[in-house]
VOFI-570710 format. One record per residue (C-alpha): residue in one letter; y, z, x. Coordinates in steps of 0.02 Angstrom, whole numbers, plus 32768, in hexadecimal, padded with zeros to 4 digits. Last residue first. Example, Ala and Ser with C-alpha at 12.3 -4.5 7.8 and 13.67 -1.06 7.14 Angstrom:
2
S7FCB816582AC;A7F1F81868267;
***
This chain:
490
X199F8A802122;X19B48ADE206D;X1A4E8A862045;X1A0289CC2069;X19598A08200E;X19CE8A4A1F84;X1A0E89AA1F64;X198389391F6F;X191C89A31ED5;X19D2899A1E6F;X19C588DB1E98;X192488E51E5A;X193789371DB0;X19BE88DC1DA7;X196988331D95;X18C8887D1D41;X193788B31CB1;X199187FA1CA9;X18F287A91CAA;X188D88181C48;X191E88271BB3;X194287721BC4;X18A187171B99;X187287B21B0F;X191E877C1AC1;X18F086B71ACF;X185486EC1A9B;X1866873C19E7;X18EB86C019C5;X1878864319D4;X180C8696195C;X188786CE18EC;X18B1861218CB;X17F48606188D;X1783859E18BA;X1742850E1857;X17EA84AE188F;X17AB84891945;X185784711993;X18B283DC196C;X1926838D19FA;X19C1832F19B2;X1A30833B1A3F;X1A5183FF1A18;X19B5846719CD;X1961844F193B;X18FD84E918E3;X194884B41823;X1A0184CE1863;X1A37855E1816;X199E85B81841;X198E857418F4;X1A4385B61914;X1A32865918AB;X19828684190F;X19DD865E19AC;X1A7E86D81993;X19F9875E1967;X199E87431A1B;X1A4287321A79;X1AB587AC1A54;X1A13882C1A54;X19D487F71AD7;X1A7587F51B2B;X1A99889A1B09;X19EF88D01B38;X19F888821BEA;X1A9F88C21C0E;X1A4E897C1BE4;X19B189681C56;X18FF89951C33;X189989BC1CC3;X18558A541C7A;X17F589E51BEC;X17BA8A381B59;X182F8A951AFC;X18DC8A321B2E;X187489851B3E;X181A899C1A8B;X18E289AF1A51;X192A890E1AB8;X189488A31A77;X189E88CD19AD;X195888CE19A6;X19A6881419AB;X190787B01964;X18D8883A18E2;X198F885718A3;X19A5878E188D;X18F5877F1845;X18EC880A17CC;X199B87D11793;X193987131768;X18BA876F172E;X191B87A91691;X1985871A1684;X18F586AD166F;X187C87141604;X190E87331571;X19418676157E;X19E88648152D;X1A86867B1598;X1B3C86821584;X1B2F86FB14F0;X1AD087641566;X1B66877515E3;X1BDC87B31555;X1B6A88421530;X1B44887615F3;X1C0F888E1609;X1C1B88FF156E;X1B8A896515CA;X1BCD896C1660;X1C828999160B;X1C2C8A2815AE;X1BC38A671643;X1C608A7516B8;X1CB38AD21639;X1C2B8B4A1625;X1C128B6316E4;X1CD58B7A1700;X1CCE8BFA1690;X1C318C5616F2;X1C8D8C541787;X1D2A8C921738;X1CD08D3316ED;X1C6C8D4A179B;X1D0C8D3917F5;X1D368C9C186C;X1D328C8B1914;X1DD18C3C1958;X1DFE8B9919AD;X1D738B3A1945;X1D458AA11996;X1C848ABC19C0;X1C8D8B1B1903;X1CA68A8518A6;X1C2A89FF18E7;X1B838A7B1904;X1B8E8B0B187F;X1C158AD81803;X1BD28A141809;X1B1E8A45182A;X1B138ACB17B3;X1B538A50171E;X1AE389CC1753;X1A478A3A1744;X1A6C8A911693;X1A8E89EA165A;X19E889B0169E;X199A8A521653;X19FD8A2D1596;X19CD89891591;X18FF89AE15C4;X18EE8A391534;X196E89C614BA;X18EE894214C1;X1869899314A7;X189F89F91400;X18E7896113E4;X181A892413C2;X17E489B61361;X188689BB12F2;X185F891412B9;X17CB895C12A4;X17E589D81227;X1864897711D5;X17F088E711BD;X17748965117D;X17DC89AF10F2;X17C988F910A0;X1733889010BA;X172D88481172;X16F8878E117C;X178187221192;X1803878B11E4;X177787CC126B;X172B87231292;X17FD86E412A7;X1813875B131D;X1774874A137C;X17A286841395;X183C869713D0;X181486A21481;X17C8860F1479;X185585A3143C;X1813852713BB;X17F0847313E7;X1728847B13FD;X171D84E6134B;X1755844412FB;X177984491232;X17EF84E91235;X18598505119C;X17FA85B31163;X178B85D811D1;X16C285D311AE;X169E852011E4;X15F585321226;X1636851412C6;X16D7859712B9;X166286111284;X15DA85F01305;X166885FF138B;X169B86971351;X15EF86EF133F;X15F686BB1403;X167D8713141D;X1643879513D3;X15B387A01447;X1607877F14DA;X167D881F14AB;X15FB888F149A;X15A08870152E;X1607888E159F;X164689211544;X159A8963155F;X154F890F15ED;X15C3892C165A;X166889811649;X16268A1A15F2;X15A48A431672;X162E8A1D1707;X16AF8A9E16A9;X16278B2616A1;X16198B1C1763;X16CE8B16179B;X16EB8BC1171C;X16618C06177B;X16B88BDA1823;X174C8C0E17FC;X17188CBE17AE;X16C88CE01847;X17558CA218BC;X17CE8D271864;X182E8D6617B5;X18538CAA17A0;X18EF8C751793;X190A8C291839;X18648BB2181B;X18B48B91177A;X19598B5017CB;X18E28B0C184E;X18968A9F17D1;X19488A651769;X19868A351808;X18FE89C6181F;X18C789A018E9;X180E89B0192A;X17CC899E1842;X18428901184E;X17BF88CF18E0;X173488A81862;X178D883D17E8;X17E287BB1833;X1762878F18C2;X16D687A71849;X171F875317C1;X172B86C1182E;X168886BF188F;X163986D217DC;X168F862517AD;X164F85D71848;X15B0860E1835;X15C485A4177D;X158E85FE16EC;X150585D61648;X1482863916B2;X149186C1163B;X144F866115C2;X146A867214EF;X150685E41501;X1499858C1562;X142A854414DE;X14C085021464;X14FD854513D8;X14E285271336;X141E85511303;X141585E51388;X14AB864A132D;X1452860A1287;X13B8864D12BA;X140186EF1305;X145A872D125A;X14BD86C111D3;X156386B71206;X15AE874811A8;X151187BA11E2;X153F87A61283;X15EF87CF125E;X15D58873120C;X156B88B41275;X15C98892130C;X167E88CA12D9;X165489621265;X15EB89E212AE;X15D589BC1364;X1680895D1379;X16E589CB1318;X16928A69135F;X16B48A1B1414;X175789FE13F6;X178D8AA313A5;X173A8B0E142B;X179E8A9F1493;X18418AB9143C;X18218B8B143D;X17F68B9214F8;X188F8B101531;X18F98B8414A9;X18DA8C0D150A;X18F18BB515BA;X19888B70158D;X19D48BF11543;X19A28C5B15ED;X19F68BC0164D;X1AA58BB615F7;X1AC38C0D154C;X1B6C8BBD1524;X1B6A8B1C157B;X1AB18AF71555;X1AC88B1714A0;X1B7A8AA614A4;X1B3A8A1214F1;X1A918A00149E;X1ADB89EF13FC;X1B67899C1430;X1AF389101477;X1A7389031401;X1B0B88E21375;X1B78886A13EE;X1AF3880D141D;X1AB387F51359;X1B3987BD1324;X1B48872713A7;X1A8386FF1378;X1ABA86FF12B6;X1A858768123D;X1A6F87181191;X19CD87691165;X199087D411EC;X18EF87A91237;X1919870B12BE;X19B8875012E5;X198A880A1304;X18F887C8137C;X1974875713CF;X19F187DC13DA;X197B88581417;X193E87E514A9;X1A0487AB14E7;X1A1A886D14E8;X198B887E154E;X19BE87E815CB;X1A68882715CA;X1A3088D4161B;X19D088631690;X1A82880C16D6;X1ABD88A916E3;X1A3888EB1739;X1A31886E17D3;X1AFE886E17E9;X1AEB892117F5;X1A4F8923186C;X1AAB889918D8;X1B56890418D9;X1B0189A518F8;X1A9A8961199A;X1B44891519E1;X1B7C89BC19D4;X1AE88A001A1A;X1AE789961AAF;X1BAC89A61AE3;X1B8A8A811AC7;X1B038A4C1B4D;X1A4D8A581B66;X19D28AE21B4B;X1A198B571ADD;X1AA78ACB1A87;X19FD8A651A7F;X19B68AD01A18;X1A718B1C19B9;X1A4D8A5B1982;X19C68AA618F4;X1A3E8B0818AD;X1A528BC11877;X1A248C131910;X1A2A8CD01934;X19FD8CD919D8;X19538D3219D5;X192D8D141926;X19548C441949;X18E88C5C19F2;X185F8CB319AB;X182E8C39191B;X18538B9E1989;X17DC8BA71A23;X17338BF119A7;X17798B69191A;X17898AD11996;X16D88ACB19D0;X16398B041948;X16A18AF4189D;X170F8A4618DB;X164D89FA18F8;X161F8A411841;X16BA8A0117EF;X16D4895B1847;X161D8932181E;X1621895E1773;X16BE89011754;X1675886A17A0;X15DF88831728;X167F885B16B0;X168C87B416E5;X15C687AC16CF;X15D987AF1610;X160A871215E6;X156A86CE1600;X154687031561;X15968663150C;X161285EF156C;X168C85BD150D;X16B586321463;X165A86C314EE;X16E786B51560;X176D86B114D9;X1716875B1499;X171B87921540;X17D887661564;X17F087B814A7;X179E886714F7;X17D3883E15B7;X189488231569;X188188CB14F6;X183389291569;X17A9893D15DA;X1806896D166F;X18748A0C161B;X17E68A4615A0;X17728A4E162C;X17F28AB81690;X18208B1B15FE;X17748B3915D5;X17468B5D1675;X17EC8BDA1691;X17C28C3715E1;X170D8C3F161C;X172D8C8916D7;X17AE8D0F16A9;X185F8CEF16C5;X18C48D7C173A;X19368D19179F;X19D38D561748;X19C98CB816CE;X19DE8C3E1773;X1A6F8BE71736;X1AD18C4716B6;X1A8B8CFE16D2;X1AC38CC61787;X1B778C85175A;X1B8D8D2C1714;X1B938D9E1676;X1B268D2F15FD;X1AE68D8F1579;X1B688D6F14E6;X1B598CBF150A;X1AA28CE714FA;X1AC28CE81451;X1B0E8C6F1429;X1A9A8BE61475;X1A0D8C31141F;X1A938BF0139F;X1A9B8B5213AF;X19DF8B3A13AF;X19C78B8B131D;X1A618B2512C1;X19E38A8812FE;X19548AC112A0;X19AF8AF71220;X19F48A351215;X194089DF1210;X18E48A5C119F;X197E8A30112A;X19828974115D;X18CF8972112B;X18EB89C11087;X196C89471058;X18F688A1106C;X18FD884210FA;
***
């Protein structure tokens, strides 16, 4: 890059840090920390929300999406649509008032309501576990992008940058830095894409005819998709929007279930088709690149890594200024989805793990302390984990798909099913996620060498087995309770 891209690149950055700063200085408790004193208007909480799930690891994910598949890339993002909109019209009315009502920071303090303290702390554990494994996945995307466009840099490097970076902002400013600089990085990512990314790249590669001329048919279908591979993403993706942390800490911060439900409703837009969209398409710019043997050092376009693809369009063809510019477009989504997963994993740990075994309540000065530090060593924690791993869209759905599988039955159970039972979400939850790790780990085959159908999903399996022993076991005392008080009342 050339030295006026790593200037736009590094003030940038400094800009983020110190949002960070100052609402450092505005933080007084571990609720201006977490749930920005629950009074968020409706745009700043879509945005953030948008900015949050379509971030850096959906935005290269996408791109590696489109490098393979063409348009047709897109519908894993309708999923996002789906889950917004459906999560909009049934969880937000339940949610929204109980989390003013009772303070909540958390998404376990749900089942904590209407379960068990046992419940919710098993809750916390699987929805910490869950985010800090997707905080690495956005790190793991920044460093590639980094990587692939900074001279010199590498991947290792690169972690460690993105990863302090994001770190230290979020730790400082918690939720209401997050949400500012979630509005200000996705203004930046859509302007970038719009205005520079698109343009610029389609006319790199020689327009529609050349797009048509090198790839094949399908890549400009939107048939080009297996229904098994929708029945994936939409088992993954649709019920994170039932149980995210980093939704009902936005839910909690909004000023009420209007503003919720509003902020629900722009996010869906965004999601699908325009991001959607967006990223396909410059995928696909990639993959004509790559063909028409456009990057530097690559011959075979078929044995690059996907999700690199968009990186590499970017270094190649973006005249100086602009690579900064955009560059800064694309961390700008990755550090808007790092920073809420962070954000997430931290409040779960002090919130749902920590405080159950706290002797004494802690001060509002303390509580928030404890918040920071927890943040820092989550975050430290998520950095080394995404040097351990290589696929951006893997590890990111892969924690979709262990918190999905453990949480997504027990919490439409608590608001939506009276006979719900407290055994039978803990060992749905135990269960479910537990299931989804074993298939995961071992490719969907099961002991004495029986292969499940592998076009399915683990989270799909996982899905039932916890849906399998939530109705079962809930139905089981449900009855005996129903036996019981017919002895005592004859």
């Amino acid at each position: 890059m050339h030295p006026i891209d790593y200037i736009i690149f590094v003030v940038y950055m400094l800009a983020m840090l110190g949002v960070g700063v100052y609402f450092y200085n505005k933080n007084k408790t571990a609720e201006d920390f977490y749930v920005s004193g629950r009074n968020m208007s409706s745009w700043h909480i879509g945005l953030s929300v948008v900015a949050t799930d379509v971030g850096g690891g959906f935005s290269i994910g996408l791109g590696g999406l489109g490098f393979t598949m063409g348009i047709s890339g897109s519908w894993m993002l309708f999923t996002g649509l789906l889950g917004a909109w459906l999560s909009a019209v049934y969880l937000i009315p339940k949610v929204s008032h109980l989390g003013h009502k009772h303070k909540f920071f958390t998404f376990p303090q749900i089942f904590n309501h209407f379960y068990t303290p046992r419940v919710a702390l098993l809750a916390g554990i699987i929805s910490a576990i869950g985010y800090i494994g997707f905080t690495s996945s956005q790190v793991l995307a920044g460093a590639k992008l980094a990587s692939a466009t900074i001279d010199g840099l590498n991947l290792q490097t690169a972690l460690v940058v993105m990863g302090l970076i994001a770190v230290i902002y979020t730790a400082i400013g918690g939720l209401k830095a997050v949400i500012y600089t979630d509005t200000i990085q996705w203004l930046i990512l859509i302007g970038g894409l719009v205005f520079i990314g698109i343009p610029i790249a389609y006319n790199a590669v020689g327009g529609y005819d050349a797009i048509k001329a090198t790839l094949p048919p399908e890549y400009l279908s939107l048939t080009n998709v297996s229904w098994h591979q929708i029945v994936n993403w939409s088992i993954t993706i649709i019920p994170i929007w039932f149980v995210g942390m980093t939704l009902y800490q936005r839910i909690y911060a909004s000023k009420g279930e209007k503003e919720a439900k509003k902020a629900w409703l722009i996010a869906g837009v965004f999601e699908w088709p325009i991001m959607a969209f967006m990223g396909v398409i410059l995928g696909m710019l990639a993959k004509v690149a790559a063909t028409k043997g456009m990057f530097t050092g690559i011959t075979d376009a078929a044995s690059m890594d996907s999700e690199m693809g968009l990186p590499v369009l970017l270094a190649t063809i973006l005249p100086v200024g602009l690579m900064g510019l955009m560059l800064s477009s694309y961390f700008s989504a990755i550090l808007s989805t790092a920073d809420s997963c962070l954000m997430a994993a931290s409040g779960n740990i002090v919130t749902d793990i920590i405080a159950k075994f706290s002797k004494k309540e802690l001060s509002h000065k303390k509580e928030l302390q404890l918040s920071q530090i927890v943040t820092l060593l989550v975050g430290f924690f998520a950095i080394l984990l995404a040097s351990q791993m290589q696929n951006v869209l893997e590890l990111m759905l892969y924690s979709y798909a262990f918190m999905v599988s453990g949480l997504f039955v027990p919490v439409i159970g608590a608001l939506f099913w009276k006979k719900s039972h407290p055994t039978a979400a803990f060992w749905s939850m135990l269960l479910g996620g537990s299931t989804t790790i074993f298939l995961i780990i071992s490719e969907n085959e099961l002991p004495l060498g029986i292969k499940l159908p592998e076009h399915l999903d683990a989270n799909a399996y996982g899905i039932s087995v916890s849906l399998i022993l939530f109705v079962t076991i809930s139905l089981y005392h449900y009855n005996k309770n129903n036996k019981q008080n017919g002895i005592q009342n004859n």
